[in-house]
Each structure stands twice: as C-alpha cells, then as structure tokens.
C-alpha positions as CSV (number, residue, x, y, z in Angstrom):
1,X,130.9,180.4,153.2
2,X,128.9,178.2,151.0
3,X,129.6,175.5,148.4
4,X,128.6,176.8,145.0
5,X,126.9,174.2,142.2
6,X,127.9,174.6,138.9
7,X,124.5,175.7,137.5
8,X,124.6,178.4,140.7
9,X,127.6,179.7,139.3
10,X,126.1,179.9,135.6
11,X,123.5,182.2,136.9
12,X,126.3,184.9,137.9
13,X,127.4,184.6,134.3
14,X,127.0,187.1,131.5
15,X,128.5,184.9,128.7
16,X,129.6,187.8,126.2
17,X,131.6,188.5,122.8
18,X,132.0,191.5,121.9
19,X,134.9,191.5,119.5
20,X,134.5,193.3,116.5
21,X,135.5,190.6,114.1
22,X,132.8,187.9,116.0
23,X,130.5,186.8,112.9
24,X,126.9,185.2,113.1
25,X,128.7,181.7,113.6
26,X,130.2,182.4,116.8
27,X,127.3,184.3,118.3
28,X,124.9,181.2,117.5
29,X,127.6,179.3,119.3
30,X,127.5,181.6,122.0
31,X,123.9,181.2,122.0
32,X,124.2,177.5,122.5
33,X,127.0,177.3,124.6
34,X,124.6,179.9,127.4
35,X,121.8,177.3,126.8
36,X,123.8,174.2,127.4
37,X,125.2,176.1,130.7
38,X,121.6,178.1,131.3
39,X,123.9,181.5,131.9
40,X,122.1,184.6,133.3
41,X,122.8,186.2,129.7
42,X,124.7,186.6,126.3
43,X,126.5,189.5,125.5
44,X,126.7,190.3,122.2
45,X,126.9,193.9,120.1
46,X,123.7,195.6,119.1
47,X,124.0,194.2,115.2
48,X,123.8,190.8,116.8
49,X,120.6,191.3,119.2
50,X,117.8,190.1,116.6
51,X,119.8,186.5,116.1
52,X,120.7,186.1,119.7
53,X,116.9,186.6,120.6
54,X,116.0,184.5,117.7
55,X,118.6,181.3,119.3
56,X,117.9,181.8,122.9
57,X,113.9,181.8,122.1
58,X,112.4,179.2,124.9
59,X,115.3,179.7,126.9
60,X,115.5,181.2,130.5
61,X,118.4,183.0,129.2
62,X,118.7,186.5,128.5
63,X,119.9,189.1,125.7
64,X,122.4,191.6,127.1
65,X,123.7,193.8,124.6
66,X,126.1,197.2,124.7
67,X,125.1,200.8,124.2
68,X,127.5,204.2,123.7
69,X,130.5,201.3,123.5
70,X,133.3,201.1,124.5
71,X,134.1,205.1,124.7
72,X,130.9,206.3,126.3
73,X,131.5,209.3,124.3
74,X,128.2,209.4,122.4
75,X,125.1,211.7,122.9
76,X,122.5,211.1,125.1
77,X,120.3,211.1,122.3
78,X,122.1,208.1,120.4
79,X,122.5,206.1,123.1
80,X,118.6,206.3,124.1
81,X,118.3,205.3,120.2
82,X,120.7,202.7,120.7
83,X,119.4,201.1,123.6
84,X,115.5,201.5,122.3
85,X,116.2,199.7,119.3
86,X,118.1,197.2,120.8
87,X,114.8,196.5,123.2
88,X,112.6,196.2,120.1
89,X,115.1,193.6,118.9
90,X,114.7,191.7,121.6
91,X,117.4,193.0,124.2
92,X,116.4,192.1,127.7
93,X,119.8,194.2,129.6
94,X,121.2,197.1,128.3
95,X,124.9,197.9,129.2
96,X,125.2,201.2,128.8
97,X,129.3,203.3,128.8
98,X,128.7,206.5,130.9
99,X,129.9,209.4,129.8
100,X,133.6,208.9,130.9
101,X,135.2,212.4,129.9
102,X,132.6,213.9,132.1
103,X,133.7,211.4,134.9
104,X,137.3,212.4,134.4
105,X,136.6,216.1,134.9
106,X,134.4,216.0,137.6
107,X,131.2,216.9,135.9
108,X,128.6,214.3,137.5
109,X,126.1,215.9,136.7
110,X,126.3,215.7,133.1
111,X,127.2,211.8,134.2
112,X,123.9,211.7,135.6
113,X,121.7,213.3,133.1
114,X,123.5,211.0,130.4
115,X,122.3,207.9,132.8
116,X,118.7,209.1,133.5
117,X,117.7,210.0,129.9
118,X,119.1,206.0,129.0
119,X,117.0,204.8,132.2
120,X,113.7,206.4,131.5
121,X,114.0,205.6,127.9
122,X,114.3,202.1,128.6
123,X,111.8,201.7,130.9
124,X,109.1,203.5,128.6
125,X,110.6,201.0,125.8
126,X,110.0,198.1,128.2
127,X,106.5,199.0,128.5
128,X,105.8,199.0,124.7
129,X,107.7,195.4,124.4
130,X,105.9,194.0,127.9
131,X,108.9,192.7,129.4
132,X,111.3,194.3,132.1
133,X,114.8,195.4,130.7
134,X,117.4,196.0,132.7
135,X,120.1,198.9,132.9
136,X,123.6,198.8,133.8
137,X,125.9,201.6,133.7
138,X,129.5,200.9,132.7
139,X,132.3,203.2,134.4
140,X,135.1,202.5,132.8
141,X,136.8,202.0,136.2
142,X,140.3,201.5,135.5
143,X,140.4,205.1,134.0
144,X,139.0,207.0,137.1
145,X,139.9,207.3,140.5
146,X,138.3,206.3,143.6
147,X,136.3,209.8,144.5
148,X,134.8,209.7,140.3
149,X,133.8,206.0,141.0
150,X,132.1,206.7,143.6
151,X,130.2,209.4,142.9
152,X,129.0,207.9,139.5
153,X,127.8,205.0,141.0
154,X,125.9,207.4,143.0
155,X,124.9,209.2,139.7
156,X,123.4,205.6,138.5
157,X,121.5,204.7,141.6
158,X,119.5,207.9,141.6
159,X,118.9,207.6,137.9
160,X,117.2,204.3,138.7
161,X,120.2,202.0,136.8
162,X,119.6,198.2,138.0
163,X,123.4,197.8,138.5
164,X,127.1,199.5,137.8
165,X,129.3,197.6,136.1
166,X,133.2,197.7,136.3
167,X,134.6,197.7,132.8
168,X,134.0,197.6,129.2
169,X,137.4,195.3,128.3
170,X,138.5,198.1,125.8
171,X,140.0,200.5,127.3
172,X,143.9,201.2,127.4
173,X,145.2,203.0,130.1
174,X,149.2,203.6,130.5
175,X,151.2,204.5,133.5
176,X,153.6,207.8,133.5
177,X,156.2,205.0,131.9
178,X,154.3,204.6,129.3
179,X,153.6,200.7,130.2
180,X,150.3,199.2,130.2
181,X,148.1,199.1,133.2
182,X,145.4,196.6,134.2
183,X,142.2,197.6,132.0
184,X,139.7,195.0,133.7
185,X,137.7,194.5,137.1
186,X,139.6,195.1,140.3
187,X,138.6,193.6,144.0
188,X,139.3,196.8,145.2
189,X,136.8,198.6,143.0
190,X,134.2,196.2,142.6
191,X,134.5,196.4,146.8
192,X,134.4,200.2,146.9
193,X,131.6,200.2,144.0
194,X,129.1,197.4,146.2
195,X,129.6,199.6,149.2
196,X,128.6,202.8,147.0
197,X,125.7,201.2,146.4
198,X,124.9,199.0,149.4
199,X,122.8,196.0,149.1
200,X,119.9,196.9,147.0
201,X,121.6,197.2,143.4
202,X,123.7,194.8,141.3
203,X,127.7,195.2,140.7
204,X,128.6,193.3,137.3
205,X,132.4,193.0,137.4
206,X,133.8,192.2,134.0
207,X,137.0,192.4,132.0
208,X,139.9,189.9,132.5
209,X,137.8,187.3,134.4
210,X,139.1,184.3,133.1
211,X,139.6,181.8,136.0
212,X,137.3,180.4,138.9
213,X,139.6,182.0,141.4
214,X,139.4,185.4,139.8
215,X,135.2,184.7,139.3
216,X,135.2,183.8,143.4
217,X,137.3,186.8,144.6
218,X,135.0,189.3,142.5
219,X,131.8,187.5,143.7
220,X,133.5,187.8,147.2
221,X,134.3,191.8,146.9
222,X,130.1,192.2,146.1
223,X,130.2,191.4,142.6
224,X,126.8,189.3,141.5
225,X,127.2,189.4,138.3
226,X,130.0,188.5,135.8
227,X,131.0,189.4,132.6
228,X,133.5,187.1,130.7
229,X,134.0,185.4,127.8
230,X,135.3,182.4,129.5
231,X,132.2,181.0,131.5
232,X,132.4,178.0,129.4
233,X,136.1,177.3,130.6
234,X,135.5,178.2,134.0
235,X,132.4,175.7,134.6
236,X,133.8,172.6,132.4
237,X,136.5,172.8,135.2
238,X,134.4,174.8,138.4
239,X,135.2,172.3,141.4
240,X,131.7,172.0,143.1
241,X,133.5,171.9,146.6
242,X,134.6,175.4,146.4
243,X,133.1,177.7,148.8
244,X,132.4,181.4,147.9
245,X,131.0,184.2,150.5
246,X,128.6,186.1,148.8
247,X,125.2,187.8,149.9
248,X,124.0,189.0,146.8
C-alpha cells in the first residue's frame, strides 16, 4: 500500500469531454485545466484534436482522442481513416470502439482483424509524424459477458493494442425489466480484463468515475489508467494520505 501525491494521481488521469454539445470554449478549458494538473491526457472528439494539440503545445500532456465512437460499428477502413487523420492532427492516443456486434455474437475474429488493421495503421502513421501513438481498444464492457471480454482482450494483445479500456460512457444497456443497468467501469471487469492481459499492457477503466474512492478501487482492481471527466474534482479534494495498492 502506498500514499499517492496528487500529481501521481494526475498521471493516471485521462481528462476527457466527449459530449456532443462541448464547443471550442470548453475544450481550451480542458486544455488548461490538464496543464494546471499535468494529466497523462485530454480527451476530446476527433473535430477537436487540431485545437487541443495547438493548447497543450509545450506541455508534457497528451492528445487522446476517440475512433469508430461510441457504437464501434464502423468499417475497418473508416476507423483506420479516422484514427490516421487524427495522428496528423496531432493525436498522440487513439481510443479506438471494437467492433461490439461481433463481440456479442462470438465472432473474435472479425474483433481481431478490426483491432489489427487500426494498430498497424497507427503505427505506420506514427512513423510519418515521428512520435509514438498509442492504441487502446474500447469493449464496451457492460454490454458483454465475461467469456466475450475476455477473449477480446486477448484479440487486442495479439493485435499489438497498448491497452483495453472498459467503457465508452454511451452505451445503454437495460435489464429484462426494462430498468437501466450500470453502463460504466466495473471492479469486477477491470479485475478480470488486467488478469487477461497480465502485467505487460495497460487497462484504462473509464465511465462513471467520478470520486477518489471509485478512482482507488479501479486503480486497485489493475486499472492504470483513468478516464473521467471529473479529474479536476477529484484532485482539488484527493487527500494526499490515502493509500492505494497498485503495481502498474
């Protein structure tokens, strides 16, 4: 167990906005809010890459942006064009939706194909711009079960993804009553995704992480990285004598 600064926590921190009605004025908030806190990233939507590169320029922090999202159910070919023009806009992480319906019906390896032609496309696009991009591959986890999680985190690490990543925050999934069910990050998956995996690639948990305890118990199940749109909230209050068990 160790104690956890504020500006170690920051580093965990994807600080993201992806709403469809965010305009230029938040993002260049966002922007400044990541460098006042020196976040690991923003998150922001494709249309919003060129500015967020343009605010965070000097800055050690990155420019995540979102491909195929939030469905997943785009081709392969527009999700490489996606995610190569996002690079030349100045996108350092890629968050790429896999291709959920094939999840669902057990077709992995139409998952993994979908992954791979998104990985290699990045990586030859990171060579042109001369910087290292990362990719992380978005499951959607709240609509599969435990045997499709797994085996598309297993479709991501042979494709040569730099991390799997719970949740998009979009999706809607109902119970047989017809009531709402959670649609965010989960201890229990982000546990069963990091031992998928083991200790060589990244778990990003993210949706409905909007407290320090929730941020500690997903960094506990594995999780080292974190997608919310709350980092801001979490570190003006973080409480420096916390401790936190986390490896990675």
């Amino acid at each position: 167990m160790l104690s956890m600064t504020k500006e170690e926590v920051a580093k965990y921190i994807d600080h993201t906005l992806l709403a469809p009605q965010a305009g230029i004025r938040e993002i260049v908030l966002l922007c400044q809010e990541a460098k006042r806190y020196n976040f690991a990233s923003v998150c922001v939507n494709p249309v919003y890459v060129s500015a967020a590169a343009d605010e965070l320029s000097g800055s050690d922090v990155k420019v995540c942006t979102v491909v195929g999202f939030p469905l997943g159910a785009t081709t392969t070919k527009d999700k490489i064009s996606e995610s190569v023009n996002a690079i030349a806009n100045g996108a350092d992480e890629i968050d790429m939706v896999i291709n959920i319906g094939a999840a669902k019906d057990g077709r992995f390896s139409e998952v993994g194909t979908d992954i791979q032609g998104v990985v290699d496309a990045c990586k030859d696009a990171a060579k042109k711009a001369g910087r290292p991009v990362i990719v992380k591959t978005i499951l959607e986890t709240c609509l599969l079960d435990d045997n499709a999680i797994v085996n598309c985190c297993l479709c991501a690490k042979k494709a040569g993804a730099d991390f799997v990543k719970t949740s998009t925050g979009f999706a809607n999934p109902k119970g047989i009553d017809g009531n709402p069910l959670p649609n965010g990050a989960s201890e229990h998956h982000v546990k069963l995704m990091r031992e998928t995996v083991g200790d060589d690639m990244g778990v990003k948990a993210s949706g409905g992480i909007r407290s320090a305890r929730t941020l500690i118990t997903m960094l506990e199940a594995g999780a080292n990285r974190i997608g919310t749109s709350s980092g801001a909230k979490i570190l003006e209050n973080w409480d420096e004598s916390k401790t936190v068990h986390n490896k990675y």
